[in-house]
N, C-alpha and C positions, 0 to 999 in steps of 0.2 A: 716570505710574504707577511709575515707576522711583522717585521718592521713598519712593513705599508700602513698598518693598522694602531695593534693592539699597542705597541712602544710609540706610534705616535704619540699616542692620547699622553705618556708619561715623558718619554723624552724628546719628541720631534726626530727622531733620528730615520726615519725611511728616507732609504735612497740616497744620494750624493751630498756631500756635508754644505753646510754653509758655511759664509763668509768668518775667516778668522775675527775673535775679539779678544781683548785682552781678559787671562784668566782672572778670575776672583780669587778673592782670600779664602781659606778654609773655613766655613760656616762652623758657629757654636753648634752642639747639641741644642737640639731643638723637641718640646714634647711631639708625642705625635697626637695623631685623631685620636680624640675621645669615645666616636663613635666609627663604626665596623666597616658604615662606606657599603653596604652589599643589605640586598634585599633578598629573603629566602624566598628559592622560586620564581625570581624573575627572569629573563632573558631579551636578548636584542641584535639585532641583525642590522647590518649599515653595510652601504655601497661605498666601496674606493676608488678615485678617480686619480689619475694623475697625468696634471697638466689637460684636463678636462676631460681626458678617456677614461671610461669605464676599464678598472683593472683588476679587478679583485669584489669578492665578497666575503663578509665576515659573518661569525656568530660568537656570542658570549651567553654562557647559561650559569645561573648560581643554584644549588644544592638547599635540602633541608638541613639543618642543624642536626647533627650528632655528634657519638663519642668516637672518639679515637685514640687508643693507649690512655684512655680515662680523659680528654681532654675535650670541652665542647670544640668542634670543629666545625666547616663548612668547604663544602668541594666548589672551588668554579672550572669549568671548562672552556675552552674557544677553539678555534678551529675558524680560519683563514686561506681562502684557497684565489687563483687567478680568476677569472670573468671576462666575459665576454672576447676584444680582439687577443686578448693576452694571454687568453688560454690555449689560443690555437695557435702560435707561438710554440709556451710552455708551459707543461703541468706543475703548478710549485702549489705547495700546503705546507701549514703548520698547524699542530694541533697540540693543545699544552693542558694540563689540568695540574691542579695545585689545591693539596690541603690546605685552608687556612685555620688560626688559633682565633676562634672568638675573639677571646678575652683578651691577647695582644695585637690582635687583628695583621701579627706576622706569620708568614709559611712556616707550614712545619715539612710538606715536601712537595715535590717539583718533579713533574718529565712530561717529557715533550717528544715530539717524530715529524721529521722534517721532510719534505718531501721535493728533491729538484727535478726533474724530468725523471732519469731512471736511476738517480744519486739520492740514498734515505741516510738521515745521521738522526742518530738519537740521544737523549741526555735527559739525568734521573738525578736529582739531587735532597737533601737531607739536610733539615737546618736546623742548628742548636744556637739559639742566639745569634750569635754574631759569626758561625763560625758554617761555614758549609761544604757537607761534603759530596762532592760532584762527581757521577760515572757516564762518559761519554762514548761516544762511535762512528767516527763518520766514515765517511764511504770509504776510505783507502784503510780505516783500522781492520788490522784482522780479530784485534779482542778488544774489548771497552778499555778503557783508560779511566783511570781515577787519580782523582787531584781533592786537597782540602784549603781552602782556602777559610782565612782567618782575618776579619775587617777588624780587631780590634773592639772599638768602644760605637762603631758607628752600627745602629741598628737596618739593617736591611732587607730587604725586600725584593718577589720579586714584579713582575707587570704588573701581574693581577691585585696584586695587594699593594702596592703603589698608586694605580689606580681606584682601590677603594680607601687607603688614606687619602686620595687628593676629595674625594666625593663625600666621605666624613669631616673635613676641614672646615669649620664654621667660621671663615677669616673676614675681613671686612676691607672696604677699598683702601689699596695704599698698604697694605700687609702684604709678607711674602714668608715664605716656608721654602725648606730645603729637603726632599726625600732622594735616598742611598736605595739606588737599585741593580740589581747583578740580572746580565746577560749573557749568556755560557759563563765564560772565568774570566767578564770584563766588567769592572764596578762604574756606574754611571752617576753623576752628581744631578740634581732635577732642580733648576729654584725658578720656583712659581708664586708668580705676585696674581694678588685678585686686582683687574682691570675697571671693575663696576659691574651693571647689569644695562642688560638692555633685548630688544624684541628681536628676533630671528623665526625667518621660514622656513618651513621645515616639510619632510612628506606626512608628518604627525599634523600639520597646521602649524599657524606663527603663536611662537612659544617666547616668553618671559625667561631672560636666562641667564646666570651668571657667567662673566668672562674672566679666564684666565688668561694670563700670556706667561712663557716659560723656554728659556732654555735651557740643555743638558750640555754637559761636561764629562770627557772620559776624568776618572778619578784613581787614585791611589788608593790601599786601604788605607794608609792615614788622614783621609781626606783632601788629601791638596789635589789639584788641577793639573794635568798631565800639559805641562807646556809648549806651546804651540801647536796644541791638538785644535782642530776648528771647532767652533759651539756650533750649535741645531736649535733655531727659533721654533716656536709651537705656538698654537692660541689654541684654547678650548671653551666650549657655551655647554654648560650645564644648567639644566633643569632649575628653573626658581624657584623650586619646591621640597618638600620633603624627600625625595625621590634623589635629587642631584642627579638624573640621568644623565649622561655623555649624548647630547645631540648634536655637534658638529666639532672636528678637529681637521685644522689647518696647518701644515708642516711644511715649512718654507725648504726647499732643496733647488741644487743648480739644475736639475732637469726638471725643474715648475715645482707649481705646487700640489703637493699632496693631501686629497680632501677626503677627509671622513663622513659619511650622512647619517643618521640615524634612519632605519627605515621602518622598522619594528620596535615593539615593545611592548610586552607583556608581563602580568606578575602571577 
């Protein structure tokens, strides 16, 4: 379920892939946000629709600032489950919470508990720079599994802090950025140009908003473009304001589209 959602906002990837296009070159290093992208104490709740049915609801909570191993940190949470026709269907959830480092605004740790009908898989990971170390379980393992995967020089990320360097990125129209985000043990390439700004309605009322358009790429760690893998279109309207909140994401797939709403917000 978490595709439906929270990797939209980052990679468009929920649900059935898009249309092939040709890969891109490997993106130079690029700085990242300057600022954190994350408000202490906020939260937000948004309805998932796909291809116009209600299919899910989401939540995202961020944490007060403290230490951890001496380090300022900040917890966020989310948790994504099916709704309304789709849950009587089937029960799916995901629920993931992630350290993050202030001061590099990257994870320091990761886990998550998945939930398919009566199938749970879980995965806890550990990040040192570039380098992470991932313990996983899914429903046919009889004990966790552990893997370390090693990106080299590309700095990464994972949703949730993907998501808060794209909300820190103070870019202007005609700009674009590239953010490295890992998915169980699959590295995703993100390049997101700012579109301009413009007005959008919302269940918050009609909001002032900056537009991203973006698609993902499965990646290598050295960063090139896994060839012939199909890219995943996305747009997102964020908040024209100090805030940058996430108030709508659009995810183009062959079974329609998949829309994000903002429904709540609070700090």
């Amino acid at each position: 379920m978490r595709r439906a959602w929270l990797l939209a906002f980052v990679v468009g990837c929920a649900g059935a892939e898009a249309m092939t296009v040709e890969p891109p070159v490997a993106a130079p290093p690029q700085a990242e946000s300057s600022e954190l992208g994350l408000v202490p104490g906020e939260s937000m709740t948004f309805d998932v629709h796909l291809a116009g049915v209600l299919a899910g609801q989401a939540q995202l909570a961020v944490g007060d600032v403290g230490l951890v191993d001496g380090k300022d940190a900040i917890v966020v949470r989310s948790r994504a489950a099916t709704a309304g026709a789709a849950a009587l269907i089937k029960n799916i959830s995901d629920e993931a919470t992630t350290v993050i480092d202030v001061v590099t605004g990257r994870p320091l740790t990761l886990s998550s508990t998945i939930i398919n009908g009566d199938k749970t898989t879980t995965a806890s990971a550990t990040f040192k720079g570039s380098v992470a170390e991932v313990l996983y379980k899914r429903p046919t393992d009889k004990e966790p599994r552990a893997t370390k995967l090693d990106f080299g020089d590309v700095p990464v990320h994972d949703a949730h802090t993907a998501m808060a360097q794209l909300r820190g990125w103070k870019g202007t129209k005609g700009q674009s950025r590239t953010v490295y985000v890992i998915g169980g043990r699959r590295l995703w390439r993100i390049d997101v140009s700012y579109a301009g700004e413009e007005t959008i309605g919302s269940a918050l009322g009609n909001r002032r908003a900056i537009v991203y358009d973006g698609k993902s790429y499965r990646a290598r760690p050295n960063k090139s473009v896994e060839s012939g893998k199909p890219a995943r279109s996305f747009k997102v309207w964020l908040s024209d304001d100090a805030d940058r909140v996430p108030i709508k994401v659009v995810a183009t797939t062959e079974l329609g589209d998949i829309v994000m709403d903002l429904t709540e917000y609070s700090r």
